[in-house]
Structure formats: structure tokens, C-alpha cells
C-alpha positions in Angstrom: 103.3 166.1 120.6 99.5 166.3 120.2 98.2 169.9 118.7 96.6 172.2 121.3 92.7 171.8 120.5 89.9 174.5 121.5 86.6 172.9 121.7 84.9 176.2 121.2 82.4 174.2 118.7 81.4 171.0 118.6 82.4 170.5 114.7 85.8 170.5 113.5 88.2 171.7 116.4 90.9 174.5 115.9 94.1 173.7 115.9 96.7 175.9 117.1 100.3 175.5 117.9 101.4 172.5 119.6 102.0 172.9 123.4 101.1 170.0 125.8 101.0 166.7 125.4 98.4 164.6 127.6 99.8 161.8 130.2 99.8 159.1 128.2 96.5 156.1 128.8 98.8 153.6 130.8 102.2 152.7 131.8 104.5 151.0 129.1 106.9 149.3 132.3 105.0 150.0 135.7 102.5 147.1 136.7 98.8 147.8 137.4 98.2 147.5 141.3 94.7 148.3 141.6 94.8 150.0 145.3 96.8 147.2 146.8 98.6 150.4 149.4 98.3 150.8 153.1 98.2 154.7 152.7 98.1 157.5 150.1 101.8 158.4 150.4 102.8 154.7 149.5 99.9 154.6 146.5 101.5 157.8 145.4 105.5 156.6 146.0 103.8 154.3 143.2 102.2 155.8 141.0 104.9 158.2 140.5 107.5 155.4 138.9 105.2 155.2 136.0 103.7 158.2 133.6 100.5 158.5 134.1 99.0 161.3 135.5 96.2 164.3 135.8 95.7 166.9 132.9 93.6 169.8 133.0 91.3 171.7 130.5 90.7 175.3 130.4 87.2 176.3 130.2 87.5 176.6 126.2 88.1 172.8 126.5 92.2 173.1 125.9 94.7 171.4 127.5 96.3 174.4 129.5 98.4 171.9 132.5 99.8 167.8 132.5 100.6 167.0 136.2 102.1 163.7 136.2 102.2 161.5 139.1 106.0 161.7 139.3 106.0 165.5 138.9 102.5 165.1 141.8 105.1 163.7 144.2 108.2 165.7 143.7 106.1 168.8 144.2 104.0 167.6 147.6 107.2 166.1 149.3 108.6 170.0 148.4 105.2 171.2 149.7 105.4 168.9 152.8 108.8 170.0 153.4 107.6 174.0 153.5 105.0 172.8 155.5 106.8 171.3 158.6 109.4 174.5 158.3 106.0 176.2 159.6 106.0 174.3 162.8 103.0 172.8 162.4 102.3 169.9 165.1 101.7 166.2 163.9 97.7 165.5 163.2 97.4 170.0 162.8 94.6 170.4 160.1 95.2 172.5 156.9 92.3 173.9 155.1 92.6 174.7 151.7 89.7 175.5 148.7 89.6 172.6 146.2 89.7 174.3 143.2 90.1 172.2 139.9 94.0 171.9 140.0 97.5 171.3 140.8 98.0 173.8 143.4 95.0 171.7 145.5 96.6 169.0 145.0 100.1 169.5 146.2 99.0 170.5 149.5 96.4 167.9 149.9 99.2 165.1 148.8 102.2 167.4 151.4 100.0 167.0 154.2 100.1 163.2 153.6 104.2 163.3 153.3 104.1 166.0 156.3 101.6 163.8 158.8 98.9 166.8 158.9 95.2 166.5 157.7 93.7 168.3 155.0 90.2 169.6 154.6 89.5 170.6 151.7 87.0 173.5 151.2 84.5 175.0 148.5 86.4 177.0 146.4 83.5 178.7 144.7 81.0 181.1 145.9 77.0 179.7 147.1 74.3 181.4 146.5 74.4 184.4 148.8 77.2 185.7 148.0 80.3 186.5 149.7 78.9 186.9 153.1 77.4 183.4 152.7 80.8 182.4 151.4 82.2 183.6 154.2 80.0 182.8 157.2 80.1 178.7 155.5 83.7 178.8 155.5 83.9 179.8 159.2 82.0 177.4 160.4 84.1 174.7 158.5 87.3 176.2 160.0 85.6 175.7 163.2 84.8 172.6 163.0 88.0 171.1 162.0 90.2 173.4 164.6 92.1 174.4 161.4 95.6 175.7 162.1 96.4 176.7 159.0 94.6 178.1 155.5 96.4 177.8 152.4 94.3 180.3 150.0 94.9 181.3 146.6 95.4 185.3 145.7 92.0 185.9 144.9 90.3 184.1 148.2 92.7 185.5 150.1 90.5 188.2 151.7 87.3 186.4 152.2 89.5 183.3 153.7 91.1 185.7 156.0 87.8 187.2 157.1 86.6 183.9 157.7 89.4 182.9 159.9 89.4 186.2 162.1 85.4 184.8 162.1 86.2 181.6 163.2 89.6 182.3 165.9 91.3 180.2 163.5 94.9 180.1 162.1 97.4 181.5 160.2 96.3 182.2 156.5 99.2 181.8 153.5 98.7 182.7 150.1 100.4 179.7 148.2 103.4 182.0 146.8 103.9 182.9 150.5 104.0 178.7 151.3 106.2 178.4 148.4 108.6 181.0 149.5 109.0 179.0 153.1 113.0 177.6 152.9 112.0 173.7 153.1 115.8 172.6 153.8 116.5 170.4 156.7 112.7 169.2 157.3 111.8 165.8 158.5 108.9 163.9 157.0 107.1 161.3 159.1 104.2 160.4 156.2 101.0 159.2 157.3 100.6 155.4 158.2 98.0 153.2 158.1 96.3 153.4 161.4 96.0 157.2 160.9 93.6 159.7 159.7 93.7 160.8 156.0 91.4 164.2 155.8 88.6 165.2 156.6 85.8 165.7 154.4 82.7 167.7 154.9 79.3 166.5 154.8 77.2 167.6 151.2 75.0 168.6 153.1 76.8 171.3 155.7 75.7 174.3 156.0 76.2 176.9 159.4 76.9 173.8 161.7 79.1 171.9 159.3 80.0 168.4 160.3 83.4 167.2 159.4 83.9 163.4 158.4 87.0 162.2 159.8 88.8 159.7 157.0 91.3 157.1 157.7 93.7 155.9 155.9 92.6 152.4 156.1 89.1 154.0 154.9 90.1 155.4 151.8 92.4 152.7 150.7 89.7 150.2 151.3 86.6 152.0 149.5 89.7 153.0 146.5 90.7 149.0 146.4 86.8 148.3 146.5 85.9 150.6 143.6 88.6 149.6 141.2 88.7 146.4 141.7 85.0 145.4 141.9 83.3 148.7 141.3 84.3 149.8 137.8 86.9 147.1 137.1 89.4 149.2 136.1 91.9 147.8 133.3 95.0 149.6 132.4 93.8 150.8 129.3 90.9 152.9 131.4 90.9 156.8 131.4 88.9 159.2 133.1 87.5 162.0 132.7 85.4 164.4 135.3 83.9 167.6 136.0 83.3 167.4 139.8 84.6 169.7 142.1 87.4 168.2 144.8 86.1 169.6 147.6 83.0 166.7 147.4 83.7 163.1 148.0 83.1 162.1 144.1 85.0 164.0 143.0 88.1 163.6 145.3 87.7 160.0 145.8 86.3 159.1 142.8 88.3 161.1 140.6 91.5 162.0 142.1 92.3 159.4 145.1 91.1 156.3 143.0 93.0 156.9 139.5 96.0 157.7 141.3 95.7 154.4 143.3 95.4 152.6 140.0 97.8 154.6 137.8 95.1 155.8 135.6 95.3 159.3 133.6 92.2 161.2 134.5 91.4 164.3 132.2 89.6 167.7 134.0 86.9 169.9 132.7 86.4 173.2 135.9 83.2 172.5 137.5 82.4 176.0 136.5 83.1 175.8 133.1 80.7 172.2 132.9 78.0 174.4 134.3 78.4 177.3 131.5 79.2 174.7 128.9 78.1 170.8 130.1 78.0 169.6 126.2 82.2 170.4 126.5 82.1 167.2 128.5 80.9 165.4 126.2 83.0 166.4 123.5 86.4 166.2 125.0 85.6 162.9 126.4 84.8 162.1 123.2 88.4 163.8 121.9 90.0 161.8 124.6 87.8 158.1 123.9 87.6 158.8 127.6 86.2 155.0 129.4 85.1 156.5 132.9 83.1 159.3 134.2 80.4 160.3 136.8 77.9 162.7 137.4 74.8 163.5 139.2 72.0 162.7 136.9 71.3 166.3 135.9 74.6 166.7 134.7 73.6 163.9 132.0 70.1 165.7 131.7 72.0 169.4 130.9 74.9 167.9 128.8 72.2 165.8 126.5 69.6 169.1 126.4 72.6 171.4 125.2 74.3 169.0 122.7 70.8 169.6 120.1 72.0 168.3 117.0 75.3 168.0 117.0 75.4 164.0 119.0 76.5 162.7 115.4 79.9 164.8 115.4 80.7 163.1 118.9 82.3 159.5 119.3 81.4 158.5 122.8 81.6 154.9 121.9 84.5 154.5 124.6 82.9 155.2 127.5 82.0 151.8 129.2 81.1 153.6 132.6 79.1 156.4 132.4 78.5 156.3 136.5 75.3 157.5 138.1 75.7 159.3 141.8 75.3 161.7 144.4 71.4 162.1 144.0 68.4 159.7 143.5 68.5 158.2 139.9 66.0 158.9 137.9 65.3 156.6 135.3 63.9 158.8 132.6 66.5 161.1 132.5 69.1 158.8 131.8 66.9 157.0 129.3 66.5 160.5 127.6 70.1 160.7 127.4 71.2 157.7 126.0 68.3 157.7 123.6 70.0 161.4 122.0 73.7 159.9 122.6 72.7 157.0 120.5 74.2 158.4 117.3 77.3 159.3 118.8 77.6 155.5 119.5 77.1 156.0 123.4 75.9 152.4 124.8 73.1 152.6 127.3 74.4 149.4 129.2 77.6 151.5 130.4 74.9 153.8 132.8 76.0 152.4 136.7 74.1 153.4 139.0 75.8 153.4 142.3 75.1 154.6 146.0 77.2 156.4 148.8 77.8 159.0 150.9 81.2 160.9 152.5 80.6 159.1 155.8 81.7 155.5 153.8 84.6 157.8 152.0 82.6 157.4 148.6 81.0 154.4 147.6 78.5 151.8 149.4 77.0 150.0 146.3 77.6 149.3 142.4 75.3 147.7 140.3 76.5 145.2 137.7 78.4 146.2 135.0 77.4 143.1 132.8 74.1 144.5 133.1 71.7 146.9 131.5 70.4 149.3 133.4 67.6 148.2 136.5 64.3 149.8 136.5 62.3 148.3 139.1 58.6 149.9 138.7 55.9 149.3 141.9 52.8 150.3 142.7 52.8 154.1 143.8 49.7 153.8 146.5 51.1 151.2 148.1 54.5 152.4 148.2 53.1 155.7 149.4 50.2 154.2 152.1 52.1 150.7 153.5 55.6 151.8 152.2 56.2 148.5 150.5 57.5 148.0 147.0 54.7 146.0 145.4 56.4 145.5 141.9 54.4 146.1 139.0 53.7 143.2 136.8 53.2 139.4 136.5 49.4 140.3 135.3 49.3 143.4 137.3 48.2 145.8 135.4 47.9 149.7 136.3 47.3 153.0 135.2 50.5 155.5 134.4 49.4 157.1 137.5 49.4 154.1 139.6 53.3 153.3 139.0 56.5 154.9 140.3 59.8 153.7 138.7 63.2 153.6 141.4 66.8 152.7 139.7 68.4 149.9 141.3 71.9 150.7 142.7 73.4 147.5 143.5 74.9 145.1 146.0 77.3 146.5 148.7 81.0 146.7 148.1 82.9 143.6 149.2 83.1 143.2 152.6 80.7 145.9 153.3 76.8 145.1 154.8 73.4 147.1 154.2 70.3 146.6 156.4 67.1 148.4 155.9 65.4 148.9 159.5 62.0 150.2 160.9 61.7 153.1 163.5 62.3 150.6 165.9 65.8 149.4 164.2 63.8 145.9 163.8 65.3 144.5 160.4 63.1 144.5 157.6 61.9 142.1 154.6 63.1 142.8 150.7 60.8 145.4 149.2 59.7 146.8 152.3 60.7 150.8 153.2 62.5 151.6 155.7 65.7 153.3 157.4 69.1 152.4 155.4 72.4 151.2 157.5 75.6 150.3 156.4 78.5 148.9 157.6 82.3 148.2 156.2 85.9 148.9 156.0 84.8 152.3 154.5 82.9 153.9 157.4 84.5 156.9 158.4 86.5 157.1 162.2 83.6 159.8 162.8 82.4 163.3 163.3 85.6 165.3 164.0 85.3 166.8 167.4 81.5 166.2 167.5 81.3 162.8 169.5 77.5 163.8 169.5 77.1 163.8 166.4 79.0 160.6 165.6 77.0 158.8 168.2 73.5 160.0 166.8 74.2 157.8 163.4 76.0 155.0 165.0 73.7 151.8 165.4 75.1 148.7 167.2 76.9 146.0 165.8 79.1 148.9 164.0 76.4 150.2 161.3 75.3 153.6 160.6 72.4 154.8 159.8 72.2 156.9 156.6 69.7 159.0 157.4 68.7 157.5 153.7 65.0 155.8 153.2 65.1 153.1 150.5 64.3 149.0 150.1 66.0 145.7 149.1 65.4 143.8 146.0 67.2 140.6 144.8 70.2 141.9 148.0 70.3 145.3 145.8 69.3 148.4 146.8 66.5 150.8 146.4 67.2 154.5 147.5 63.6 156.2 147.9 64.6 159.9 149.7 66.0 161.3 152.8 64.1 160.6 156.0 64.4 164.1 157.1 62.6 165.9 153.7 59.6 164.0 154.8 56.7 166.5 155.3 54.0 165.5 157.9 50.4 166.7 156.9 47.7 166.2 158.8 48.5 163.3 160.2 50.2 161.5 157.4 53.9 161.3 156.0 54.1 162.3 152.7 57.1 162.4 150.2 58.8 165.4 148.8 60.0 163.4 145.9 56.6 162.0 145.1 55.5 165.7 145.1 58.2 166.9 143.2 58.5 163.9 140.4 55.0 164.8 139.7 55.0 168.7 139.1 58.5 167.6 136.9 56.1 165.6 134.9 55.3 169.0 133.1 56.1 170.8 130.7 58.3 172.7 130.3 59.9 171.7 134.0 63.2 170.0 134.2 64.6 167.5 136.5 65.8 169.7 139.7 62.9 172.6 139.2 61.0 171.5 142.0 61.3 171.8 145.7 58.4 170.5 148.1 58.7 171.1 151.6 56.2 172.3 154.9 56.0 175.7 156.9 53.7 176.5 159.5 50.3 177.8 158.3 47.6 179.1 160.0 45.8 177.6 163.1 49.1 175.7 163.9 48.7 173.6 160.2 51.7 172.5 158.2 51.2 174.4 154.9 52.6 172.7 152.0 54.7 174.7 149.8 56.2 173.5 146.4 58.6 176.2 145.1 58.7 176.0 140.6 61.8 177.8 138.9 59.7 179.1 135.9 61.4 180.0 132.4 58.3 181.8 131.5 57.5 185.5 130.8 53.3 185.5 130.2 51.4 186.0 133.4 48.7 184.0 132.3 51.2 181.0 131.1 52.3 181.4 134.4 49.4 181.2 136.2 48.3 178.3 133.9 51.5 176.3 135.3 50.8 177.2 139.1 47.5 175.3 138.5 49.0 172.5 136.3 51.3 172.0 139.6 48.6 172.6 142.6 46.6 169.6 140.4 49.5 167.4 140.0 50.4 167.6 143.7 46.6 166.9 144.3 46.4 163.9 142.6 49.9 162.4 143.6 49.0 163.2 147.4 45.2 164.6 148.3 46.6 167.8 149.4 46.5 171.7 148.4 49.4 173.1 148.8 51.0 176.7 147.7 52.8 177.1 144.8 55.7 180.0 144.5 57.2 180.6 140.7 60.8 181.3 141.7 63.5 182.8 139.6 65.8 179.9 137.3 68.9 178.7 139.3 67.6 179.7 142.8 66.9 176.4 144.2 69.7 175.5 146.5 72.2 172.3 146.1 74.4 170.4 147.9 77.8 169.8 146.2 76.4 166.6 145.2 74.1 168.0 143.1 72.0 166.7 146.0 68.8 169.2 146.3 68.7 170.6 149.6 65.1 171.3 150.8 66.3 172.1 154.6 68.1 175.1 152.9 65.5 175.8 150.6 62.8 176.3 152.9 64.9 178.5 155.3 65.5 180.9 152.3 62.1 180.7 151.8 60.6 181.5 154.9 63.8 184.3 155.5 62.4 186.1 152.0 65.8 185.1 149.7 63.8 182.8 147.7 60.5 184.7 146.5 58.1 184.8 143.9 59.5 186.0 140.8 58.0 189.5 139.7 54.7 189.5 137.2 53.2 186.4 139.4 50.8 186.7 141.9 51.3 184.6 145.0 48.0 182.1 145.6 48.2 180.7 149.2 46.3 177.4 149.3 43.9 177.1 152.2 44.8 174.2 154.9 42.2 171.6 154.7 42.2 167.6 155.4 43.8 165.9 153.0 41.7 163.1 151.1 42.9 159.2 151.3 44.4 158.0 148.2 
């Protein structure tokens, strides 16, 4: 029995009595299959005949839960069996919040024993509160037709107002589902050629969209990322903080260890965000091999260790994946530089690119291989939108380079085009529009065939709504095409904006948000929104002008700067910035300037050629 451990410091733990004993790191009989299932219920049937499994850490970083994957599929065929006692239809759709444990997880698994679809939901509050909660919620419930909620005690009023919102179904707390007498149901388990769950988009908001996964889906992208992705060996264990209700952290974290028998270890996304150096020390508790994160998690987890990197082992992890936002190469630099003592190897950073609508996973770069930086010239990626790479005798200013992380080939069997506004196929290193096609894609936009056909290209590709470029067959992801902000004529980056105001100190990766309103005399005003740490108006106003001349020289413009509060800039559940949302709480007076500053408002004028 291993000794219940608090991580409440990051020297020597406390021990207290022993209580729970993790699922052990691999199977002593069962051999691997890495994904090798037609659907989950069979990849689960699986699983289960071994003793691996999921375990789950408290927010003080102790082991308070073991589920294995034999107790996993006792407890969802029970679950199923409650579930079909309800009279639920074949293909009904069950919402239920993803929180970071088991009870998730039985339902999610019943519905796959029981033949109904689940949709999982945010199980946290957004920014806004509960009335934002609430209205969000409703239009997922919406969207999928739900017939039935499944909410834990505490949800159980805002879930039921946002069913009575939505006209949807019934709503059970889960001691209500588990009182439901399960004898004498008949399971019909999900086959191959049928859906899986739906998942909604990171980036849904009032008018969510609800991607539409089949079975054949996720059991390919699983297959794909075990297999070729990460390589999984049976002496792999995993270890994440991402929420279940995005497509990392269901997929990646939950679907895919279970369809290689791997253990994967839990830290509550909310307890990462109060605490993200726990990560790193229970990973380093558990000589965890696998984990993921957006790259700020690396960025907050690497700030908040400060000198304590040397008490850590991390010299286990040999995929330390990259995801769910555009890479940036000096933040993951910085953190392997200050993991260095705790034996972390930068060669185990893979970056990787995807998106719910391929289930998870698109790309991988190579995990023989250090880390790709490809560095280009910055006015001609910004005026011809071509990757001129820097080099080979060509020598330029800081100023005159950008730097993009590679992310890979596409998964096996799985295609990526990069086209122009006309859809005409472009050259390596030139920008344009990025499609992809494979076994992955999902079946589409649940009951939004308008939706589904706005993405669909021909020949069976989709278009990402991602902007990026080739290089050596790998690719480049440079922004979303819809964050571009049209000035006066010309297209002009957020990102390039952004990266360059995050170029000061004291701003962090993820403090900046660049979008365009309408100004005055029917102009697009620029407005770049700062969350600022600082107290001193006249530090204050000294950092609104280090910003306005940053953004001048990366782009010829003026634009307004607004000092916003810390933590106000909105995210997807990615950890994907979303500037649509930002600039409507902008403009609706949610996001304003912080108290002590005084607003400047640039004046419009033409913007000067680069």
C-alpha cells in the first residue's frame, strides 16, 4: 500500500496514514492493444480484464479516488442499465458537466453500453457568472436536443434553470439516477457505424455548435495517437490537468489511455489554476511519461516553481505535449531552461495540432526530434504572407524575424492542404487557409447542416478556419482567419500585435488581446486590451505608451490601448484566447479600464507601409 502524500510543499511530502494505492503502471497478464477496437464499449470490455486504471488527486495533490478500468465498466453497464429503465430512445442525448471524476465518467461510458450519446458540458463557472453559466448551458442543451441532464447536487439549480431555458429534458441529480431499479434492462452498446458523443466546439459561445463524433472517429484518431503519435509503450503513464468537457482532455486523456490500458493520474483543472507547480510535482512523485498542456500552462507551472526545480525529478517525462493554442517558442524554451535541474529534457516538448472537429489530433511532430523553430522574415510574412526563412546568409535585425513552432506531419492516413481565398492549392511556405482530411473528421454539426456545409470543401476536406503554411510536408499554424483585423485597407494580424506588446516587461504570454471596433467616420479603431499587474499611474501610463510604440512599429498603426484588470481576458477551454468574445465584452462595458488609468483613445489615421 503506498502512504497517502499531500503535496502541500514542494520539499519533503507529509505522510499520513496509508489509504489508497494508485492503479498500478501496466498490466502484469493483459497484452498491450494500442486502440485496435471498433468502438468504446469493446476498448473498454478490454481494458477492464487488466488493472490499470484512472486515479484522482485532491486539490492538496493527494490521492483521494482509484477507478480501475474493471471497476469503470462494472459501474457504466450499472449506469447504462438505470439509464434505459428511464425510457430513453436509442441515439437520445444525455448532457452531463465534465467535472474531473468518476461520476462523469460512468455516465459518459453507460451511454456507450445503453446506445445514447453524451455531451459532455462545462462543469465550472465563465466569467460572468452564473447567468453566463446559465444562458451558455442553454444554448448547448439546445443544440444537442438533450433529453436528459444528469447534474451533480450543487449544479442542480443552475442546470435546471437552464433546461426550463432551453425546453429541454428531464434533469436528475446522480443519487436520483442511482436510485433508478436497473433490473431487467436490455443493453444494445454502440457499434461501429454509430455516433460516439458529441463534443462542443472551444470556441462556442450563445450559438454553440455541437461536433457530432463517431465511433469510427474516435477509435481512429485514439489508434492514430498511440500508435504513431506518442508511441505509447506499456510502461507509459499519464498524467493531466485538462478539463473533460474539451477534446484534450477527453480524448487525449481519458479515451486514449483507456484504449491502450494505460494508468492516467488527475490533478482538478481548478486546483492546476490555483496551484499549476502541483503538476509538476506529482508528475514528478508519479515519474509520470505523458502530459499536455496549452503552452501557458508550462509558462504558469515554470514561473510558480521559483527555486524549488532541484527538489523535482521530472526526468520521466518523454512527452511533455504542446496543444490547443499557437506554440510559442520562447515560452517553452523558458521552461525547459528552469526544468533543467529537475532533469526535464527539452527534446520531450511535441508540438502537435488539432481541433474537436478531427476528434483531437491532426498532426505530431517527431518524437526523435528536438524541438522545430522555423524563424522567417516578419515583413514579408506580414506584406506577401510567405515564410521567407531566415538564414543561409540572410541576416536581419531582431525586429525583422518572427519565430512559428513546427507541429508536424498529419496522422497516418490523414491529408492537410493549405489553400488561397480561391481554394487554389498552395506552395510550401506560402500562407494560406488550412484543410484537412481523414478518418478523424467528425460526421458533422449536429442538427446544423448549415453549419457543417460552411466548413466542408470538396473532395471531403475541411477547412479549419486555421491560417498557417507548409514546410518540409509539416505544418505551420500562424492564427485564425477570423481574428484578422482589416485597417485601412490592409489585413493585419492580431498575433503579430499581440506577440509584440508580450515582448514587455512585465507582460506575460496571454496578457494581450488585439482586436477592431468601429471608430469614428466609419474607421476601424484598433484596440489592444493589456491586463496590468501594476498599481502607479505613471508606471501605468509608461506601459500604455511602451504598447501603442510596439504595435506602431510591428504594424504602422495607432491604436487604443485599455489597462484591464488581471484574469479578465476571456478563453476558450483550450486555453485558446478568444478575441470574438473579448471584443464583445469590450464594446458591452464588462471588460473596462481598470480604475487609476486614464483611457487615451488613439486618433484614426492612415497607417504607414512597413
Amino acid at each position: 500500500m503506498r502512504a497517502e502524500v499531500s503535496a502541500g510543499s514542494l520539499g519533503a511530502p507529509f505522510r499520513g496514514p496509508a489509504k489508497l494505492a494508485p492503479t498500478p503502471r501496466s498490466n502484469t497478464a493483459l497484452p498491450q492493444k494500442l486502440g485496435n477496437f471498433s468502438s468504446l464499449s469493446r476498448a473498454l470490455d478490454y481494458a477492464a480484464r487488466g488493472d490499470t486504471g484512472f486515479n484522482f488527486y485532491s486539490a492538496r495533490g493527494v490521492l483521494g479516488n482509484v477507478l480501475t478500468y474493471e471497476r469503470l465498466r462494472r459501474e457504466a453497464i450499472a449506469t447504462a442499465e438505470r439509464l434505459v429503465r428511464l425510457g430513453l430512445s436509442r441515439g437520445d442525448r444525455v448532457a452531463v458537466p465534465a467535472d474531473t471524476g468518476e461520476d462523469f465518467l460512468k455516465i459518459f461510458f453507460g451511454c456507450q453500453y445503453a446506445g445514447l450519446v453524451p455531451c459532455p458540458i462545462p462543469y465550472s463557472m465563465y466569467l460572468g457568472g452564473k447567468d453566463a453559466y446559465v444562458e451558455r448551458i442553454a444554448g448547448m442543451l439546445r443544440c444537442a436536443q438533450v433529453t436528459l441532464i444528469v447534474s451533480p447536487e450543487e449544479l442542480y439549480g443552475y442546470l435546471s434553470e437552464a433546461a426550463a431555458l432551453a425546453r429541454s429534458g428531464l434533469v436528475l441529480k446522480h443519487r436520483q439516477l442511482a436510485d433508478v431499479v436497473a433490473t431487467g434492462a436490455q443493453l444494445m452498446p454502440f457499434g461501429a457505424d454509430e455516433a460516439a458523443y458529441i463534443q462542443y466546439s472551444s470556441g462556442s459561445t450563445s450559438e454553440p455548435k455541437g461536433v457530432l463524433i463517431t465511433q469510427k472517429s474516435v477509435t481512429a484518431n485514439a489508434r492514430a495517437i498511440l500508435q504513431f503519435g506518442l508511441k505509447v509503450t506499456a510502461q507509459d503513464r499519464a498524467f493531466s490537468w485538462l478539463p473533460f468537457y474539451h477534446d484534450m482532455g477527453l480524448v487525449g486523456f481519458c479515451i486514449a489511455p483507456m484504449m491502450g490500458q494505460v494508468s492516467t493520474d488527475y490533478l482538478p483543472t481548478t486546483a492546476f489554476a490555483r496551484r499549476p507547480a502541483l503538476w509538476l510535482k506529482l508528475m514528478s512523485d508519479n515519474r509520470s511519461t505523458i502530459t499536455y498542456s496549452p503552452t501557458f500552462g508550462y509558462q504558469l507551472a515554470g514561473r510558480r516553481i521559483n527555486g524549488d526545480a532541484g527538489t523535482l525529478d521530472l526526468s520521466s517525462i518523454r512527452v511533455a505535449g504542446i496543444g490547443g493554442d499557437m506554440v510559442r517558442p520562447e515560452v517553452l524554451n523558458e521552461f525547459a531552461e528552469r526544468m533543467k535541474v529537475a532533469g526535464f529534457r527539452a527534446k520531450a516538448l511535441l508540438p502537435s495540432y488539432g481541433m474537436a472537429e478531427s476528434t483531437l489530433a491532426v498532426t505530431f511532430a517527431d518524437l526523435d526530434e528536438p524541438l522545430r523553430v522555423d524563424v522567417v522574415d516578419n515583413v514579408q510574412f506580414k506584406l506577401r504572407r510567405r515564410a521567407v526563412p531566415v538564414g543561409k546568409g540572410r541576416r536581419l535585425s531582431a525586429a525583422r524575424q518572427r519565430a512559428f513552432v513546427v507541429c508536424g506531419k498529419a496522422l497516418p492516413g490523414h491529408e492537410i492542404r493549405i489553400v488561397d481565398a480561391a481554394g487554389n492549392e498552395l506552395a510550401e511556405r506560402e500562407v494560406g487557409r488550412i484543410l484537412v482530411k481523414g478518418p478523424s473528421l467528425m460526421a458533422g454539426y449536429f442538427g446544423n447542416p448549415e453549419a457543417t456545409n460552411a466548413v466542408m470543401r470538396c473532395e471531403g476536406f475541411m477547412d479549419t478556419g486555421d491560417m498557417g503554411y507548409l514546410v518540409d510536408q509539416q505544418v505551420v499554424v500562424t492564427g485564425r482567419a477570423k481574428d484578422l483585423i482589416l485597417h485601412n485597407g490592409r489585413n493585419i494580424w492580431p498575433q503579430d500585435l499581440e506577440w509584440s506588446a508580450e515582448q514587455i516587461e512585465p507582460l506575460r504570454s496571454g496578457d494581450v488581446a488585439a482586436f477592431a471596433v468601429e471608430g469614428n467616420y466609419d474607421e476601424d479603431e484598433v484596440v489592444v486590451l493589456i491586463q496590468c499587474r501594476l498599481s502607479g499611474g505613471p508606471e501605468m501610463e509608461k506601459l500604455r505608451r511602451q504598447v501603442q510604440a510596439a504595435v506602431h512599429r510591428a504594424a504602422g498603426i495607432d491604436c487604443t490601448v485599455v489597462l484591464v484588470p488581471p484574469r479578465c481576458l476571456p478563453f476558450t477551454s483550450s486555453g485558446k484566447l478568444s478575441r470574438a468574445l473579448a471584443r464583445a465584452r469590450y464594446i458591452s462595458g464588462d471588460i473596462a479600464e481598470i480604475a487609476g488609468a486614464v483611457q487615451r483613445q488613439a486618433q484614426p489615421r492612415i497607417a504607414a507601409a512597413l
